[in-house]
C-alpha positions in Angstrom: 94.4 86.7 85.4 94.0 86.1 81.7 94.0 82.5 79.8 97.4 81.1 80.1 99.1 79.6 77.4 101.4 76.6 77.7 104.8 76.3 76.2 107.3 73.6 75.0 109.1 71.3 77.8 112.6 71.8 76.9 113.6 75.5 76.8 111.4 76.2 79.8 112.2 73.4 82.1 116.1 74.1 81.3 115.7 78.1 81.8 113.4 77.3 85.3 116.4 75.3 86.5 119.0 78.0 85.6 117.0 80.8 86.3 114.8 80.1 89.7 117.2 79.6 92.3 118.1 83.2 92.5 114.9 84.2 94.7 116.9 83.8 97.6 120.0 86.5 96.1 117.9 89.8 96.0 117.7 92.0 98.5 114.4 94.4 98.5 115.1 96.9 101.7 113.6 99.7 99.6 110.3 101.3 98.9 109.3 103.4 96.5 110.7 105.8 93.6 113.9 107.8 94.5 112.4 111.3 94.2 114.1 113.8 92.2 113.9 116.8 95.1 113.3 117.2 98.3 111.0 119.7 99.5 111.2 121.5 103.1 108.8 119.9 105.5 108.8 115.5 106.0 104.9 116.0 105.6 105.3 118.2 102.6 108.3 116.3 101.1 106.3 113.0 101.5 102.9 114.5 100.2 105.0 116.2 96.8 106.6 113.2 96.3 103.1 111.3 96.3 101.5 114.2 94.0 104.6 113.7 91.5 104.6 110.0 91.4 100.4 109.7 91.0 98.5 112.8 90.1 96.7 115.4 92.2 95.2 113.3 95.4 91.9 113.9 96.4 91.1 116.4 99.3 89.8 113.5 101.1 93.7 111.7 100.6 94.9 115.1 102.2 93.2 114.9 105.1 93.9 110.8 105.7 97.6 111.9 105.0 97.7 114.7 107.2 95.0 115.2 110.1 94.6 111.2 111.0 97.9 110.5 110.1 98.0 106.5 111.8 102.0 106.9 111.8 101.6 109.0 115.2 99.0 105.7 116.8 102.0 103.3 115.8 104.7 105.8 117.9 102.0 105.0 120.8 102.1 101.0 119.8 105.5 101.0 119.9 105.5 102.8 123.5 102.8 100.7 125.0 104.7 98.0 123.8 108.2 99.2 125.9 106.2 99.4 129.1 104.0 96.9 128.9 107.6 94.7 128.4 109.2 96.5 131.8 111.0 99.8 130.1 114.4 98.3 129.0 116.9 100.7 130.0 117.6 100.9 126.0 115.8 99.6 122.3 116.4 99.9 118.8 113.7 101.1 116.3 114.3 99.3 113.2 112.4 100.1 109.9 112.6 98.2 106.7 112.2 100.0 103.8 112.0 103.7 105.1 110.8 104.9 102.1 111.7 109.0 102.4 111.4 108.3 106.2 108.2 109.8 106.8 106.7 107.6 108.9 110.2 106.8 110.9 109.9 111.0 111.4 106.5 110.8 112.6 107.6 107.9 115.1 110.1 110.6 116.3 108.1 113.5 117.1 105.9 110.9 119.3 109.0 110.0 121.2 109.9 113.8 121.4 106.4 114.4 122.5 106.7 111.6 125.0 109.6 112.3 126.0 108.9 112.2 129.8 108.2 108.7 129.8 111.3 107.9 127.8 114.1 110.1 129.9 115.5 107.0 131.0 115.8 105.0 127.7 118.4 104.8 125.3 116.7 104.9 121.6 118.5 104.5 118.6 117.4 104.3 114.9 118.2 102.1 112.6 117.2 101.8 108.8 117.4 98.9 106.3 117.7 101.2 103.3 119.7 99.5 100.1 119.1 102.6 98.3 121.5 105.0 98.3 119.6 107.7 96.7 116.8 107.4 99.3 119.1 106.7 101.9 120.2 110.7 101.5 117.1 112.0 101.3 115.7 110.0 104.8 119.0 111.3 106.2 117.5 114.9 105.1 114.3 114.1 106.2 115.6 112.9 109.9 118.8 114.3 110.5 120.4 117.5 112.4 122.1 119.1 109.2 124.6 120.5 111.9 126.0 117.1 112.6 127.8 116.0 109.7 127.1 112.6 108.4 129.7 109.6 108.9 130.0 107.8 105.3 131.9 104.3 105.8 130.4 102.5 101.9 132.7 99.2 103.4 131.3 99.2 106.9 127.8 97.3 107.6 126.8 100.4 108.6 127.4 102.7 105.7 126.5 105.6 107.1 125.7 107.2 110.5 124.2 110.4 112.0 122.0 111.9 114.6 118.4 112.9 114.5 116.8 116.1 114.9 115.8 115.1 118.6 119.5 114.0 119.1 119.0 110.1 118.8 121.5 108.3 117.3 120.6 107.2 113.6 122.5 104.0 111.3 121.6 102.7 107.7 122.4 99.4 106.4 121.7 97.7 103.1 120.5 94.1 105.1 118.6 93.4 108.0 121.2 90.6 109.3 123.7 93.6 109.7 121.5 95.7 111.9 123.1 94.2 115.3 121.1 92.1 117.4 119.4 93.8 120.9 116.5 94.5 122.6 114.5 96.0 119.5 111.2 97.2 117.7 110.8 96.4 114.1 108.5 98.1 111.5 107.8 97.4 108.4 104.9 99.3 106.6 103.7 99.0 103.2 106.9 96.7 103.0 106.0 93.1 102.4 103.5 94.0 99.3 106.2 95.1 97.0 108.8 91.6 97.8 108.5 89.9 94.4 105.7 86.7 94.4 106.2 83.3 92.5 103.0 82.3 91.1 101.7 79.0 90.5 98.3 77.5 89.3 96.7 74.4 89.8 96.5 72.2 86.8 95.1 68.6 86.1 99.4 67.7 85.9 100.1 70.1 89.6 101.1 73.4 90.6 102.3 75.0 87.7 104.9 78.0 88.2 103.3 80.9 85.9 105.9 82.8 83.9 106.2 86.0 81.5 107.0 85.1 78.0 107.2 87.0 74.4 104.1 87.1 72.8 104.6 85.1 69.7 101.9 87.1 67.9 103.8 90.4 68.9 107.1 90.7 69.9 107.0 94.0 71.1 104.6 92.4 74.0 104.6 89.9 76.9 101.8 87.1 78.0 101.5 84.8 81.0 102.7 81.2 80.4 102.7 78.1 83.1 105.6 76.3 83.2 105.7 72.6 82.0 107.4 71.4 84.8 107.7 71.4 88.5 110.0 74.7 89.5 112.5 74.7 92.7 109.6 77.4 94.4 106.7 74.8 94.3 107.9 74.1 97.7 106.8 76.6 99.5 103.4 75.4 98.8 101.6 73.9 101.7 100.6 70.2 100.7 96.7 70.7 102.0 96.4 74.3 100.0 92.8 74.4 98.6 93.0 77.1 96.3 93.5 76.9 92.6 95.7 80.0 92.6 98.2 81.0 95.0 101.0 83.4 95.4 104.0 82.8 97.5 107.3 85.2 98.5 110.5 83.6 99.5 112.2 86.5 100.6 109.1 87.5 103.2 109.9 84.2 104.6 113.4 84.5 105.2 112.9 87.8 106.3 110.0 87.0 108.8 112.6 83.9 110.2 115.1 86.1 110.8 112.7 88.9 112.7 111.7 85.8 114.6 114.8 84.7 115.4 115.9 87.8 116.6 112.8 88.7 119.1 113.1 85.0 120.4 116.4 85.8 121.4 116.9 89.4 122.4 113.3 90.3 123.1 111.1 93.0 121.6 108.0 93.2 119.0 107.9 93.6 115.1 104.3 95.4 113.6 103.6 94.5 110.2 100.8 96.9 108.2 100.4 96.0 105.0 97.8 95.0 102.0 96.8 91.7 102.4 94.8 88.6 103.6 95.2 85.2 105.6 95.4 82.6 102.9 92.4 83.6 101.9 92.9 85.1 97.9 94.3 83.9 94.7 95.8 86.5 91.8 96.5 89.6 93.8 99.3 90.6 91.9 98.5 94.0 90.0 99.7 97.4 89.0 99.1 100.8 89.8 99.5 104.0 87.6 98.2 107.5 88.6 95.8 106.0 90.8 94.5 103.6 88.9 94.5 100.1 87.6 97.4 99.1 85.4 98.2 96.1 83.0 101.3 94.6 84.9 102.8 93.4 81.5 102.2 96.9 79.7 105.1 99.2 79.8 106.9 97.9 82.2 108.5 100.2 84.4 106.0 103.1 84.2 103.7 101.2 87.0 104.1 100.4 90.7 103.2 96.4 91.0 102.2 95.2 94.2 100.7 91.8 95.5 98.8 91.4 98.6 100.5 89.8 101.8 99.2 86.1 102.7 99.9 86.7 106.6 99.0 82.9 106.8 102.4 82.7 104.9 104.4 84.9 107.5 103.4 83.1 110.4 104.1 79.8 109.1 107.4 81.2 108.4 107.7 82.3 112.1 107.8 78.5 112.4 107.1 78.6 116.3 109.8 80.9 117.4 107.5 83.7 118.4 103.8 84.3 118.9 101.9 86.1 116.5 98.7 88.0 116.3 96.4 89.2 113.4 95.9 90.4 110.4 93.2 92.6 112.4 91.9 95.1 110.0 93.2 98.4 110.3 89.5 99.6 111.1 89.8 97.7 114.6 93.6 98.0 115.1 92.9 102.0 114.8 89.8 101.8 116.8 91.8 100.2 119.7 94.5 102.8 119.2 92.0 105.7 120.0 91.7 107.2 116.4 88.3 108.1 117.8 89.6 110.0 120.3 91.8 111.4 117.5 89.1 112.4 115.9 86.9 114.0 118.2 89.7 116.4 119.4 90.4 117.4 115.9 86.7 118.0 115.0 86.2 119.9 118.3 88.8 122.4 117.5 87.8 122.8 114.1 85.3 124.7 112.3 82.4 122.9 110.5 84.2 122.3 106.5 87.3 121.3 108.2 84.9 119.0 110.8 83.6 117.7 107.3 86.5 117.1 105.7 87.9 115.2 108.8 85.3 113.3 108.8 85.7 112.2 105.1 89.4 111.5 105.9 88.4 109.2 108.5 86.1 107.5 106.6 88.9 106.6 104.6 90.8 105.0 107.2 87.9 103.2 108.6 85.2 103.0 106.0 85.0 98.8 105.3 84.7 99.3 101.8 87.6 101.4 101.6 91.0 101.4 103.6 89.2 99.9 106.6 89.1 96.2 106.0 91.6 96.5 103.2 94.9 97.5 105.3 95.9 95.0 107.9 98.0 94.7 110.6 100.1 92.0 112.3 102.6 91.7 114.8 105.3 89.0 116.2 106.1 88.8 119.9 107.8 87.0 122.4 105.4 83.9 123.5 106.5 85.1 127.2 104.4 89.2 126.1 101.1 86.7 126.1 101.5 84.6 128.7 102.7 86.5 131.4 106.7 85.3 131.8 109.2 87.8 131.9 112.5 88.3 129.6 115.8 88.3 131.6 115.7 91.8 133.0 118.6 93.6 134.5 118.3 95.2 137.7 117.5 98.1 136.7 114.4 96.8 134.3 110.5 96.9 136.8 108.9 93.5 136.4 107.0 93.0 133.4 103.0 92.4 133.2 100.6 90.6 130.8 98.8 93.9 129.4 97.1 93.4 126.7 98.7 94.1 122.9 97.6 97.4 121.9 95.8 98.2 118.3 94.7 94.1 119.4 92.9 94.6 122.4 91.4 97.9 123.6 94.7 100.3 124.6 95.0 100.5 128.3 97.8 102.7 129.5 98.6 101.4 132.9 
């Protein structure tokens, strides 16, 4: 981050007070840009959408986008996780910020592919989605276009329909209306685009960085610490050692109530995301065709990002449920069999394909690249790790302490 410059007491301290409370009002169950067409395929929609939004993407992008596409391994985590639980007669998969519902479609055609070891299981699909705009193109992305869709804007659930594989489908614009059960949650690239507070450590305290007008230009913007303490500081742990840290309200009150709800009702939440375990500083940063952009330059024309602190989440789990990771996505995939993956791909393919293949998963898994970059973490009932058993129904098979798939080796039993 650049020098900060400091600014008068008054006019700051007052406008800190006034404005700062109102991290806890928005609500961020969205991700990405609202395209401005759809295409005809979910892989092709998803991949024009990208190519609009960032440039031409390498062939080496193609190929982790569409041969070791991880979204299939996380249909399989969320499997291994129904039987390894007993195979509740139903469960609800709930994404947060669907994004154009790629990855929810992905899921989908797993369960259809699977289907024989989900005959007896009532799925349904529900999507955070505040959105309205990407809400109707995830409903064309997931949707049988010969059901028509049920449009209540009053209802908690503003609008309902049925998937292509005939599971029924709901959107909502908060998590705390999706209703409570026996449920899977997933949030993917989610958490890194929650907006951060920032603080630095001065010789005074933690300082609360904010964006001012340059007085040298008034057309631009510059960093500035606060003069005095701001509502977020508390969030800050009293033993932190850094000098710079980065901390997101809304992550916390949306990890409490995912913890909260698995306590009670049972199932598993999988986080994947950018991030780290209280480890960096300035993470925040933004991204234009590809590459680096100034965050205060043009604003709007950039997609701005900070990494996840999962030390963050779990504290805000605050006990309920047990939690493991961040593993890096280089050993969560290697424990979901993206080896495997990769060797039946390469087998049936002829040697540039095998190549390219290989340069996609070097993407995924290469440490220097996505491997050690993209994490992933989960929260589960303490009873999944130590052997208990939720209260079943008599219809549920007794429950057994398998291992956690993608964080032990997968084992299908």
């Amino acid at each position: 981050m650049r020098v900060l410059a400091r600014v008068g007491v008054g006019p700051l301290c007052s406008a800190a007070r006034a404005v700062i409370p109102c991290f806890w009002r928005g609500k961020y169950f969205s991700s990405g840009r609202e395209p401005a067409e759809n295409q005809v395929t979910p892989m092709l929609r998803h991949l024009v959408y990208k190519i609009k939004a960032t440039g031409p993407i390498t062939v080496a992008e193609y190929m982790k986008e569409v041969l070791t596409n991880p979204a299939k391994l996380l249909g399989i985590w969320f499997i291994s996780e129904w039987m390894a639980t007993g195979k509740n007669a139903a469960f609800q998969l709930v994404e947060l910020g669907p994004g154009r519902g790629t990855l929810s479609g992905d899921i989908l055609r797993v369960f259809s592919q699977l289907g024989s070891v989900l005959k007896n299981c009532d799925i349904s699909i529900h999507l955070v989605e505040v959105s309205e705009k990407l809400s109707e193109i995830q409903a064309l992305t997931l949707t049988e276009e010969k059901v028509p869709l049920e449009r209540n804007p009053g209802s908690p659930a503003y609008m309902k329909g049925v998937t292509k594989s005939g599971i029924p489908i709901s959107w909502y614009r908060d998590l705390q209306d999706v209703p409570k059960g026996y449920s899977f949650y997933l949030a993917h690239e989610f958490f890194d685009v929650l907006p951060v507070h920032k603080f630095q450590k001065t010789p005074q305290g933690w300082r609360e960085v904010f964006i001012d007008i340059d007085p040298q230009a008034s057309d631009k913007l510059r960093f500035v610490l606060a003069p005095c303490v701001t509502p977020a500081e508390v969030f800050i742990q009293s033993d932190e050692t850094r000098d710079h840290v980065e901390v997101c309200p809304e992550a916390g009150v949306i990890i409490q109530e995912l913890s909260q709800r698995i306590a009670l009702t049972g199932g598993a939440a999988l986080i994947a995301d950018y991030g780290h375990d209280g480890t960096k500083t300035d993470t925040f940063r933004g991204f234009c065709g590809h590459k680096l952009h100034d965050v205060l330059i043009a604003p709007g024309t950039a997609d701005l990002t900070a990494d996840v602190d999962f030390s963050y989440l779990r504290r805000m789990a605050e006990g309920k449920v047990a939690s493991l990771g961040p593993i890096k996505q280089q050993t969560f995939l290697k424990n979901m069999g993206i080896d495997v993956r990769l060797k039946v791909l390469a087998d049936k393919s002829d040697e540039p394909s095998r190549q390219q293949l290989l340069q996609g998963y070097d993407m995924l898994m290469n440490p220097k690249k996505m491997g050690e970059r993209f994490h992933f973490f989960a929260l589960l009932p303490h009873q999944r790790l130590h052997g208990g058993s939720h209260p079943m129904n008599a219809c549920q098979s007794k429950p057994s302490p398998s291992p956690v798939a993608g964080f032990g080796e997968l084992a299908w039993r």
